[in-house]
Backbone bond lengths (Angstrom), bond angles and torsions (degrees), N, CA, C in turn:
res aa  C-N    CA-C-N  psi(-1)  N-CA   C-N-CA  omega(-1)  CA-C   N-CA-C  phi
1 X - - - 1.447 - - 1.523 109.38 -
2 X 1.353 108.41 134.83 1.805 107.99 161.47 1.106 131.21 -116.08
3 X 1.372 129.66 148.66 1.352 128.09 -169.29 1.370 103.28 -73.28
4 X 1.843 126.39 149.41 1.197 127.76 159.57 1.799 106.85 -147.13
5 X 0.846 97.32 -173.09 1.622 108.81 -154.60 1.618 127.15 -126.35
6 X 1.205 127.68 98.44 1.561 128.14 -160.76 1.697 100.91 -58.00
7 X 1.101 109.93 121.67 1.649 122.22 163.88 1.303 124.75 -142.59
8 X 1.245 111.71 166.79 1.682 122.64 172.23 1.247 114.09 -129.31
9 X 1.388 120.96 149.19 1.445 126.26 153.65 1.691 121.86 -31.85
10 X 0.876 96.87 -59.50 1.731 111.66 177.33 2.022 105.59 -150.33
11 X 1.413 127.76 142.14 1.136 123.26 -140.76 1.644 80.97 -141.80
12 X 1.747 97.99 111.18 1.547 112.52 -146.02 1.950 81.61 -106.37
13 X 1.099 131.03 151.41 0.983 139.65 178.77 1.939 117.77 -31.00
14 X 1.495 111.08 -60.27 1.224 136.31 160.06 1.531 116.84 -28.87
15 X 1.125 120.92 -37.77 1.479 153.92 169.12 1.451 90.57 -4.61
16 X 1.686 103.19 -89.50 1.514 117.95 -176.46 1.351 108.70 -40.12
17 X 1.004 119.82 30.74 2.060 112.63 -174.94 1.063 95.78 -149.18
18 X 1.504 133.19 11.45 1.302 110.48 177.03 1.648 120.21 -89.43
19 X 1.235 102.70 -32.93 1.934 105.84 140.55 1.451 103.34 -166.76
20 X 1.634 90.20 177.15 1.622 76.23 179.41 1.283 127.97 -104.40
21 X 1.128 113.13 -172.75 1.853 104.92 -136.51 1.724 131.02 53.31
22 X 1.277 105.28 44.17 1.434 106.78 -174.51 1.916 75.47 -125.98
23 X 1.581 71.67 142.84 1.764 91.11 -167.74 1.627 104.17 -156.07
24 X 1.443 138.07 110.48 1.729 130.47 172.18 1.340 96.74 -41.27
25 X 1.549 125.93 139.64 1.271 129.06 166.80 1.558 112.10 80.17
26 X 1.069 137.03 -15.95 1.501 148.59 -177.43 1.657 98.76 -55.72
27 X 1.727 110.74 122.36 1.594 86.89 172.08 1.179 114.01 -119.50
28 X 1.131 133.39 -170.90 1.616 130.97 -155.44 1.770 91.85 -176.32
29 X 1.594 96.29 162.86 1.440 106.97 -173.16 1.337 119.01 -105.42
30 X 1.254 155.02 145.33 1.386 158.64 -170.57 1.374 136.62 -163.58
31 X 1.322 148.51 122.18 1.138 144.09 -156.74 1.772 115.70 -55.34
32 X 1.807 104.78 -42.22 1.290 89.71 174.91 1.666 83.45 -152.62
33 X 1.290 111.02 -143.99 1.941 123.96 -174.91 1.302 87.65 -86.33
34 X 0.851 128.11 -72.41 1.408 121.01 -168.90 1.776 125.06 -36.50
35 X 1.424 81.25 -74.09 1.565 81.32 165.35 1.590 140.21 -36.02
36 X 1.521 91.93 -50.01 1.571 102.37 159.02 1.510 129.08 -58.05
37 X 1.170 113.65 -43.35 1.396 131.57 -173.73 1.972 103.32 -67.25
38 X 1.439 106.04 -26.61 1.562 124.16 175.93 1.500 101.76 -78.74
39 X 1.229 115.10 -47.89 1.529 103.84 -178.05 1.923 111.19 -70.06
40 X 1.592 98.15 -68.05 1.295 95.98 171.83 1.981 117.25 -18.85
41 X 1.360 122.54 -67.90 1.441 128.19 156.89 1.207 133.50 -37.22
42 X 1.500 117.43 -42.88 1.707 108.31 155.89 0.812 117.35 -76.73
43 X 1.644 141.12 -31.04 1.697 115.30 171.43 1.446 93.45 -84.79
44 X 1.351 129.27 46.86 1.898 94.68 142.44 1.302 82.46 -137.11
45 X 1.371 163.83 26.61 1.131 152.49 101.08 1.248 113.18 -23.35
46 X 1.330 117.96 -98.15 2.003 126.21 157.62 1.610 107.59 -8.71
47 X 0.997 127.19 -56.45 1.372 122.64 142.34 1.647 151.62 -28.62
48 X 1.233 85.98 -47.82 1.316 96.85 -175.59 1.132 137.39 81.03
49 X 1.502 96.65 7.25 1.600 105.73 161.92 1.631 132.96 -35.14
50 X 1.332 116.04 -40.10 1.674 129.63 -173.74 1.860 77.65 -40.91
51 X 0.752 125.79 -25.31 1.789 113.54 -156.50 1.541 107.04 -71.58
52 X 1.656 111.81 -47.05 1.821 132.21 156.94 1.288 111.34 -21.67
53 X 1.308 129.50 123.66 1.363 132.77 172.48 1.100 130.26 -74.95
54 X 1.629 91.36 -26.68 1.808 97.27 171.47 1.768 109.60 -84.70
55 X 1.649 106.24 -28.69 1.166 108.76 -147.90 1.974 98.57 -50.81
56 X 1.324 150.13 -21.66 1.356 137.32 -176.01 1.394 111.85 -92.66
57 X 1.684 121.27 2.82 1.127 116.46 164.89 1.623 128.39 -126.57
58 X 1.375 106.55 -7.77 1.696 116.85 155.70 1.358 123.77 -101.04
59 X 1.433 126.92 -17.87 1.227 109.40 -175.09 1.312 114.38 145.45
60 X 1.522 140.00 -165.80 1.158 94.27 -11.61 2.137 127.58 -91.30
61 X 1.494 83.63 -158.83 1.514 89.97 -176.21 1.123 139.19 -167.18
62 X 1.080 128.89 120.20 1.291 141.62 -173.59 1.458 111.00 -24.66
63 X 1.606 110.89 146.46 1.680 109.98 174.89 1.265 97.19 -154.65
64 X 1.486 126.24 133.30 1.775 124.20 175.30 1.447 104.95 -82.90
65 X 0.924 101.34 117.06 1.696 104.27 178.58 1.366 116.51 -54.28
């Protein structure tokens, strides 16, 4: 497993709502980028983020630490 790191392009107010436990810098564990970048995306689906205006053009997104 590798560590990676919750981020955005730019971190629009709404941010904190994209699910919870979404945090800039927050890290979490994952097999590779991808994978992570898959989880990160189902919890803001489960969420309901798609609804966020920014959410398909800031983020968030995976980062390998």
């Amino acid at each position: 497993m590798k560590t990676f790191i919750m981020t955005a392009e730019s971190l629009p107010k709404t941010a904190s709502n994209w699910f919870d436990g979404f945090g800039e810098g927050v890290e979490f564990k994952a097999v590779d980028l991808e994978a992570a970048q898959d989880w990160l995306n189902a919890q803001c689906v489960a969420a309901g983020t798609n609804e966020d205006e920014y959410y398909n053009n800031l983020g968030p997104a995976a980062e390998e630490e």
